[in-house]
C-alpha positions in Angstrom: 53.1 -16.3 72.5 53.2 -19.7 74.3 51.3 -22.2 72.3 50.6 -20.0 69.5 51.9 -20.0 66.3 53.8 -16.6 65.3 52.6 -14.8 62.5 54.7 -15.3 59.2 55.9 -11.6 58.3 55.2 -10.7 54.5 58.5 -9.8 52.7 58.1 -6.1 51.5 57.6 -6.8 47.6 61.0 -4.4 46.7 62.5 -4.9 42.6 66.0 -5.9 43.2 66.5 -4.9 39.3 65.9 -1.0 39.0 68.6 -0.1 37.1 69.0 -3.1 35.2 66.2 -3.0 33.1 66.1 -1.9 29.3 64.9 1.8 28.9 61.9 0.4 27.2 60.7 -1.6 30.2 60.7 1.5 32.6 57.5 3.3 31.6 55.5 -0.4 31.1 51.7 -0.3 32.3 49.1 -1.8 32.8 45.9 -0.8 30.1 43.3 1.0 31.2 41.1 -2.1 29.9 43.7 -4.5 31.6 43.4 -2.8 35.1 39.6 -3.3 34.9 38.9 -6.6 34.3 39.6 -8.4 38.2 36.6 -5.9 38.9 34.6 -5.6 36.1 34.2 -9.4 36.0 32.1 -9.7 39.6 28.5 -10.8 38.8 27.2 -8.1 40.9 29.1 -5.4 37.9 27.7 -4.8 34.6 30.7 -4.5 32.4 30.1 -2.4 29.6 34.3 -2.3 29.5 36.2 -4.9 27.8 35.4 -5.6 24.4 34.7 -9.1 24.4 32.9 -10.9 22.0 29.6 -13.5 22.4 31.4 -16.7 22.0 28.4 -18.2 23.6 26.3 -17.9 20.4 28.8 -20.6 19.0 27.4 -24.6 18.0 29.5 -25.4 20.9 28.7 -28.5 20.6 29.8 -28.9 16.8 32.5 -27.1 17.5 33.5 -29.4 20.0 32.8 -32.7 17.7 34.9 -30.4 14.9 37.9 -30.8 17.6 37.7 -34.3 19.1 37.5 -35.1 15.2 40.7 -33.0 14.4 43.1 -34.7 17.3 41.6 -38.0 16.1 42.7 -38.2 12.6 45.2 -35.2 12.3 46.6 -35.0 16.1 50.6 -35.5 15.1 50.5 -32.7 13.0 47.8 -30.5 15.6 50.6 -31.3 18.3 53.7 -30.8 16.1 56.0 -27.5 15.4 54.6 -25.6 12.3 56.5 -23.0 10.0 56.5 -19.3 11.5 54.8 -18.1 8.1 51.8 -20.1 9.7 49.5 -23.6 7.7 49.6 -23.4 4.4 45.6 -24.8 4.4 44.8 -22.1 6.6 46.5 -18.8 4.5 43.9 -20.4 1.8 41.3 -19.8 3.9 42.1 -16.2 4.8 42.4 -15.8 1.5 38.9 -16.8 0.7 37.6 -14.7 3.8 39.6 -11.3 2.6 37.3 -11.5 -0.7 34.8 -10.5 1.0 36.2 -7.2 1.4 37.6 -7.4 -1.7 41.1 -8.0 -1.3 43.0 -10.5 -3.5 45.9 -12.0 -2.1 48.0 -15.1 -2.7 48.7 -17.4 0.4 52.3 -16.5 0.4 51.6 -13.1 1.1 50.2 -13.7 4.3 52.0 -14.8 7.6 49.7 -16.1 10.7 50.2 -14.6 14.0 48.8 -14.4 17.8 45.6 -12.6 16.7 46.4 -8.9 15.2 47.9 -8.2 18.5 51.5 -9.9 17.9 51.2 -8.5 14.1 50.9 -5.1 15.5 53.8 -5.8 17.6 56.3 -7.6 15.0 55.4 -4.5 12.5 56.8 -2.1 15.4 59.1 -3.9 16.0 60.8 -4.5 12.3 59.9 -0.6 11.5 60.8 1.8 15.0 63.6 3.0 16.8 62.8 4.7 19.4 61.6 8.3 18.9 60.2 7.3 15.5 57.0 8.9 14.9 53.7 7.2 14.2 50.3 8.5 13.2 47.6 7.1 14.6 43.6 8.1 15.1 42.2 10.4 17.9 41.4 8.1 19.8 43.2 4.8 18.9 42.8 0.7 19.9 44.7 0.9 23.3 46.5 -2.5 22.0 48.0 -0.6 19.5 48.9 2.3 21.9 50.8 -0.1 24.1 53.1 -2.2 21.8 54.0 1.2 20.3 54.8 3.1 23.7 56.7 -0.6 24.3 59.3 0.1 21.1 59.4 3.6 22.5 57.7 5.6 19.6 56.5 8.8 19.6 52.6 8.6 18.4 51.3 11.4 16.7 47.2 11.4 17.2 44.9 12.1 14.1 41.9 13.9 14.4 38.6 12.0 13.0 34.7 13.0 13.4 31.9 10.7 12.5 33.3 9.9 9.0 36.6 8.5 10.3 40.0 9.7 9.9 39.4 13.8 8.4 42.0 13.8 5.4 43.0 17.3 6.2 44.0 16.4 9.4 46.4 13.5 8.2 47.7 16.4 5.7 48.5 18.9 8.7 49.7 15.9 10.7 52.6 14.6 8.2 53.4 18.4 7.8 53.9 19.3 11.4 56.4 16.1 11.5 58.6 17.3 8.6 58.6 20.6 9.7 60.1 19.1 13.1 62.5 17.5 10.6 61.3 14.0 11.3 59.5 11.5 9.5 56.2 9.0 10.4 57.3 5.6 9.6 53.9 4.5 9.5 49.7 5.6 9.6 47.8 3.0 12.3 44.2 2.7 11.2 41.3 0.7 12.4 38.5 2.0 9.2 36.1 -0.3 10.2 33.5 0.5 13.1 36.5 1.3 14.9 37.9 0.7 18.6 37.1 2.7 20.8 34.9 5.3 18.6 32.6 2.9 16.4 32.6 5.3 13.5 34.0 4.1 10.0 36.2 6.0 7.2 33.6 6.9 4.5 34.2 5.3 1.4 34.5 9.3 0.3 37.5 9.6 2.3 39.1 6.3 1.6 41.2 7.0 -1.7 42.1 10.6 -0.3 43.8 8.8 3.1 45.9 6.4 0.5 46.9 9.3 -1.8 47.7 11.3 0.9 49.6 8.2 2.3 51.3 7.4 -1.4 52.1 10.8 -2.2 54.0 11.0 1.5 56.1 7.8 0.8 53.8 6.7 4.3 52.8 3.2 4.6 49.6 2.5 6.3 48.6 -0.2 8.4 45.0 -1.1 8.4 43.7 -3.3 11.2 40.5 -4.7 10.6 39.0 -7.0 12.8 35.6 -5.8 12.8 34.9 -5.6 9.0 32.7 -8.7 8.6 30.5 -7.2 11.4 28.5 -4.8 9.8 24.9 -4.2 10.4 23.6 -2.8 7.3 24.6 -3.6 3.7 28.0 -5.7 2.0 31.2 -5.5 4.0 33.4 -2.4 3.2 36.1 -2.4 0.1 39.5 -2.8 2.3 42.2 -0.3 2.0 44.5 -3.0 1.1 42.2 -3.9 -2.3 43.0 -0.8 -3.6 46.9 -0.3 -2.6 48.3 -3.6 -2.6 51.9 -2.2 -2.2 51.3 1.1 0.3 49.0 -1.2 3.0 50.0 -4.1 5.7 46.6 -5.6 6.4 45.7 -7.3 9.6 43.2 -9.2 10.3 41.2 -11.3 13.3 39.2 -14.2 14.0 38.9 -13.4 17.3 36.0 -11.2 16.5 34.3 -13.5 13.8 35.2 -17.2 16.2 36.7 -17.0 19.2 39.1 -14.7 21.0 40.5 -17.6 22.8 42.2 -19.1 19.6 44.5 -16.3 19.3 44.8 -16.7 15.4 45.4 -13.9 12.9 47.1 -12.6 10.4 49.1 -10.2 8.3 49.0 -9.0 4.6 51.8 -7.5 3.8 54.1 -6.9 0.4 57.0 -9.0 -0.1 59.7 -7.6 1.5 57.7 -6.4 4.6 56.5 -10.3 4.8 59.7 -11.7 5.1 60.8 -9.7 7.7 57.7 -10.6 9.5 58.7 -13.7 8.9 62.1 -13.8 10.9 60.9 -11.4 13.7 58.1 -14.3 14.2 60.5 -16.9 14.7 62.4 -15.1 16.9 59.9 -14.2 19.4 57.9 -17.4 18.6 59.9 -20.3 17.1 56.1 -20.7 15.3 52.5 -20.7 16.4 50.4 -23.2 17.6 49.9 -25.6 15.3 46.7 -26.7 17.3 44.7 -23.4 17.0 45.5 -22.9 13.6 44.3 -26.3 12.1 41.3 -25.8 14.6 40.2 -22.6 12.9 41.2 -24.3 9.1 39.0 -26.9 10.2 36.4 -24.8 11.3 36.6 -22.8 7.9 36.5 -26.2 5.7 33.4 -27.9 8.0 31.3 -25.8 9.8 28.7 -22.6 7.9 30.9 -19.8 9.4 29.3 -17.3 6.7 26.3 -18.0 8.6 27.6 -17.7 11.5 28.9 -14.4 10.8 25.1 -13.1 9.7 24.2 -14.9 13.6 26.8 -12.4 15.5 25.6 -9.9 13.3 22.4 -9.9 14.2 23.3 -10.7 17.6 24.6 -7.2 18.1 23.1 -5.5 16.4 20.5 -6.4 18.9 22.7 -4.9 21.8 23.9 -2.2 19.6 20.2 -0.9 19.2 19.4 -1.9 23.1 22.1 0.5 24.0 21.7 3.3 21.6 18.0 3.3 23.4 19.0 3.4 26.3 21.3 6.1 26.2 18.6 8.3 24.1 16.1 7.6 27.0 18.3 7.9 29.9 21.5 10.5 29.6 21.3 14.3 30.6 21.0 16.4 27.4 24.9 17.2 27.9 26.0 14.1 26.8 26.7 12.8 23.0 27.5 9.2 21.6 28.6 7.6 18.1 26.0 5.1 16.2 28.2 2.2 15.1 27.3 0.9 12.3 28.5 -2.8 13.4 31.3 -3.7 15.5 31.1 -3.6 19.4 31.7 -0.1 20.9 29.7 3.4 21.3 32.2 6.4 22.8 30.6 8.6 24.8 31.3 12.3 25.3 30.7 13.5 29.0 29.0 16.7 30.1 31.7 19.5 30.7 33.7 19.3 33.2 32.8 15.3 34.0 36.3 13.4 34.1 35.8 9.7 33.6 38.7 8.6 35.2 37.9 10.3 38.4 34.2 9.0 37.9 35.4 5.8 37.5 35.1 4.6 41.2 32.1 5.7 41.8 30.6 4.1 38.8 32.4 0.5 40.3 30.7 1.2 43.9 27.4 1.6 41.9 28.1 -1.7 40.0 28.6 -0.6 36.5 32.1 -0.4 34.9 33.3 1.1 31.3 36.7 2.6 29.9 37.4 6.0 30.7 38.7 7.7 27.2 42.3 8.3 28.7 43.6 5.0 27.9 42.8 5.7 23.9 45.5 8.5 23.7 48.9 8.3 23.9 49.5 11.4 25.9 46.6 10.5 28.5 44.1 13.1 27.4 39.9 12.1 26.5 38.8 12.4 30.1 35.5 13.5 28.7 35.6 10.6 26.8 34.0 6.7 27.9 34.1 3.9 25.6 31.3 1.5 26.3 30.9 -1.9 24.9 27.4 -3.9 23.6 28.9 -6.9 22.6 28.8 -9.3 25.6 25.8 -8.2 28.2 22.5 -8.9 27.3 20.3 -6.2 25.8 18.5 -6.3 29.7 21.7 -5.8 31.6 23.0 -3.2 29.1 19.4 -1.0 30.0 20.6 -1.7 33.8 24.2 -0.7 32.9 22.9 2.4 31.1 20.8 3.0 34.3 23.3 3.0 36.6 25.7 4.6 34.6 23.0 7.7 34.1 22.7 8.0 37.8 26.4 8.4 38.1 26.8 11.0 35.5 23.7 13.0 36.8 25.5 12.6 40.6 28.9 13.8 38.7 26.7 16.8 37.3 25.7 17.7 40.4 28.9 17.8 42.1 30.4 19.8 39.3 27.5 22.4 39.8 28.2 22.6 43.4 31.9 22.6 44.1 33.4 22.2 40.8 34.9 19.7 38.4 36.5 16.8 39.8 40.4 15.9 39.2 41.8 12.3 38.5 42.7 9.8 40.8 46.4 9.3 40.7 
């Protein structure tokens, strides 16, 4: 074409390393949650999916002052290399924050991480070969899900109902595995208004999962960052306060400041810490030094205690402005959790009603959630939706709940006419 430019050809996008890669790297995928989030973020969407929290309700502009101050007069240590264990001024801290769950811990007991995500993964990592079993909730934190499938563990699920993990489940579950002449290395729990489901272990239950858990030689692993977000009453006594030696604690500030810090942590007992310890350094060299003073700071200077009782409030707002919705607005088929704090209700779906396969129709009428398959290792909980109250306002969650109704009743509809639908592959 004389005078015209010619059209640059796209190279096909083919991997020139199948066959190279580790074993473990072959069945990597993107989370249900992650796969969302280029579409779920357009204006025009009301995202009831990813479970992020309100950082807007911050004193930004304190916060901000907090900062500037920080480089100011402590900037070469800020910038500078830190130990992998994490600040010493900041494991005092999260000592004084554990209290108020009632666990008593020394600073050297805890090692700081990348949130409770890179503690998840260093714990798999120190603990699994591949084929290992671990027992986890039914349905379980799809963070959690992932760095296990990544170390190539074979997850067990645990059945729960509205009072958390069912003891007699856990029984049958540690039972099965020995029968299959294996044994779980480990029980993954989130107790506390947990992700995806929103119920919490009853404080009933609680000593029965650690006897059960003691009496098995199991350790348990108790990831908590929704504790300090309750809506009625004292936070919850922690696992870890009552078996200092059986439980690994985790913990979050991503939930109670900012996500965007990326600062957690890890409470485990000696011998666990120190190999914490070296598989930090090995992935990490250390953390950032900068985030870690910034949330010290934060802790020593600015009222976070009331700033936890803000959030609080703040959804339990939402929580209450979706609970409404949902009693005014769903067909009588469907039935939900009532959190008691945290950010997330899971909805059960009228027979039949896959939310996978709903899924795009939901986008194309602007509302988005997580369909219940990515909270189960072996891709099961179509019926299942997890929907999350902790960033829309109480308005757009009624409009979310709206559209998300008139999806469901369309779904119904379908189903009564030609059958259920399948997945989308």
């Amino acid at each position: 074409m004389t005078g015209e430019q010619q059209p640059i050809s796209q190279p096909q996008r083919i991997d020139r390393y199948v066959g190279q890669y580790a074993e473990r790297a072959v069945g990597m995928v993107a989370s249900e949650i992650r796969a969302l989030f280029a579409v779920a973020a357009r204006p025009e969407i009301v995202s009831l999916a990813g479970g992020s929290p309100y950082v807007s309700a911050l004193p930004l502009d304190a916060v901000g002052d907090m900062v500037g101050q920080l480089v100011a007069t402590q900037g070469a240590t800020a910038l500078q290399y830190c130990t992998a264990q994490g600040d010493a001024g900041l494991r005092e801290r999260i000592c004084d924050v554990m209290e108020l769950e009632q666990v008593r811990a020394h600073p050297d007991e805890i090692v700081v991480t990348v949130g409770s995500q890179q503690a998840l993964d260093l714990l798999t990592r120190i603990f699994i070969d591949p084929g290992d079993v671990i027992l986890v909730e039914a349905p379980s934190y799809v963070g959690a899900l992932g760095a296990f499938a990544s170390y190539q563990a074979d997850v067990v699920h645990v059945a729960m109902d509205d009072d958390g993990l069912i003891p007699e489940a856990l029984e049958e579950a540690i039972r099965r595995t020995a029968a299959a002449g294996r044994k779980a290395k480990f029980l993954y729990t989130v107790p506390n208004f947990q992700n995806p489901a929103g119920v919490t272990l009853a404080a009933g239950r609680r000593p029965r999962i650690l006897d059960i858990c003691r009496r098995a030689g199991l350790l348990v692993v108790e990831d908590n960052p929704y504790g300090l977000l309750g809506f009625d009453g004292e936070p919850m006594r922690a696992l870890r306060a009552d078996d200092a030696d059986g439980v690994v604690y985790l913990g979050s500030f991503s939930k109670t400041i900012a996500a965007g810090l990326r600062v957690g942590w890890a409470v485990a007992p000696t011998a666990i810490r120190e190999k914490l310890i070296l598989a930090a350094e090995s992935a990490v060299l250390c953390h950032s030094s900068f985030s870690q003073l910034t949330v010290r700071e934060y802790l020593n200077t600015q009222p976070w205690l009331e700033q936890i009782k803000d959030f609080r409030e703040l959804y339990r707002e939402r929580r209450h402005a979706m609970l409404g919705a949902l009693a005014r607005m769903m067909p009588p088929e469907c039935h939900w959790t009532h959190p008691g704090g945290g950010f997330f209700v899971w909805l059960t779906l009228p027979d039949g009603i896959n939310s996978k396969a709903m899924l795009p129709r939901a986008i194309s009428s602007r509302v988005a959630y997580v369909p219940g398959t990515g909270f189960y290792a072996d891709g099961s909980g179509a019926q299942y939706a997890r929907l999350c109250y902790s960033l829309p306002t109480p308005d757009r969650i009624n409009e979310g709940i709206r559209r998300l109704t008139s999806v469901i009743e369309t779904e119904v509809q379908l189903r009564d006419d030609f059958g259920p639908a399948r997945p989308v592959s």
